[in-house]
C-alpha positions as CSV (number, residue, x, y, z in Angstrom):
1,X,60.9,50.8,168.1
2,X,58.4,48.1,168.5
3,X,55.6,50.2,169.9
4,X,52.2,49.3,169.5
5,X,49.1,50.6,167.7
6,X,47.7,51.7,171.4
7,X,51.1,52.7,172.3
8,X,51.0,55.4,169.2
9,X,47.5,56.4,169.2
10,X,48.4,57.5,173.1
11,X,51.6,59.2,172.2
12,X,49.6,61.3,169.4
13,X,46.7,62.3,171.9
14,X,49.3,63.5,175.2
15,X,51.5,65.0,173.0
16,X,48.5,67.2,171.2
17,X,47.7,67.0,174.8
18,X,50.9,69.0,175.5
19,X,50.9,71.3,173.1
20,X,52.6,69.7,170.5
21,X,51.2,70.9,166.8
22,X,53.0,69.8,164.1
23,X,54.1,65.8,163.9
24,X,55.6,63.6,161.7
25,X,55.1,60.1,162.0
26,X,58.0,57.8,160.5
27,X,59.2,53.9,160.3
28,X,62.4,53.3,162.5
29,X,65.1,52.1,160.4
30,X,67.9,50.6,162.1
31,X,71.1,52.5,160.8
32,X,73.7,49.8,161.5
33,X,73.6,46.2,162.8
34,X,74.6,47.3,166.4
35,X,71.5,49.7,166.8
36,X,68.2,48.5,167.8
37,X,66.7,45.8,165.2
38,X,63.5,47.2,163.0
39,X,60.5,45.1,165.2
40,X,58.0,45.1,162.9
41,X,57.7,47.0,159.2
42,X,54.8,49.4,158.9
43,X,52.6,48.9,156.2
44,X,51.8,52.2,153.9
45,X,48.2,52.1,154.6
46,X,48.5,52.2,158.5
47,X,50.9,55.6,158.0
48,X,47.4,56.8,156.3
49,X,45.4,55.8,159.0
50,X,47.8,57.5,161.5
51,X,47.7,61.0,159.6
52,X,43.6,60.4,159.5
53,X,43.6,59.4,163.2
54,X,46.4,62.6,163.8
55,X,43.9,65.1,161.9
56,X,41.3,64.2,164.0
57,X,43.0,64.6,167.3
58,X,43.4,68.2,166.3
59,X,47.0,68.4,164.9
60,X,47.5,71.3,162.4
61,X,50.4,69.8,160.7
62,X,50.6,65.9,159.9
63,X,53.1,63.9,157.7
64,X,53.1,60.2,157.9
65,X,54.8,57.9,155.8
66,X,57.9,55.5,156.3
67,X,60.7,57.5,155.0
68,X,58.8,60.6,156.4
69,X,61.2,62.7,158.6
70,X,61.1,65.6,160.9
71,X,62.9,68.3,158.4
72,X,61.3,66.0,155.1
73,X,59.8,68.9,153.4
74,X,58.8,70.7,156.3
75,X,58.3,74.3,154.5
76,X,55.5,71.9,153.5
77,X,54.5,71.0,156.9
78,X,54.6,74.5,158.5
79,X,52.3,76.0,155.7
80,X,49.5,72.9,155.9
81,X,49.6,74.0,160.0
82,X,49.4,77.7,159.0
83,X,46.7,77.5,156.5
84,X,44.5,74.9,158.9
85,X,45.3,77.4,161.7
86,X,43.7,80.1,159.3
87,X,40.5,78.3,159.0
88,X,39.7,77.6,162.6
C-alpha cells in the first residue's frame, strides 16, 4: 500500500518478533478503481531479496513473489516451515 523498504524490513522483524512463523510477502493489486491506487510496482528481484532478508530473520516458512498469496500453495509453505523446524 505504498510502504517503504524500511517500513517492510520492520514489519518482518516485529512480526517474527511476535511470534509470527510463516509469511507471505505479496504486491497490492488494486481490485477496482475505487480501492486504494497500486503506489509503486515491485520489481521480482526485490520479492527475492525480501524472502533472503525473511530467512535470515528466522522465519521457517517464506513465500515472496507478486502474485504470492496467503493460501498460494500453502501445503507448500507449511511443509518448508516443518522441515526447517526439523533441522534446528
Amino acid at each position: 500500500m505504498g510502504e517503504t523498504r524500511e517500513e517492510v524490513t520492520q514489519a518482518l522483524v516485529d512480526l517474527h518478533a511476535a511470534g509470527c512463523d510463516l509469511i507471505t510477502i505479496t504486491q497490492y493489486l488494486r481490485p477496482t478503481p475505487k480501492h486504494h491506487p497500486v503506489e509503486r510496482w515491485v520489481k521480482p528481484n526485490e520479492f527475492v531479496e525480501l524472502s533472503a532478508e525473511a530467512n535470515e530473520i528466522g522465519f521457517a516458512g517464506v513465500m515472496s513473489g507478486p502474485l504470492v498469496r496467503s493460501s498460494y500453495r500453502a501445503g507448500r509453505l507449511y511443509k518448508q516451515a516443518q522441515e526447517k523446524r526439523a533441522n534446528i
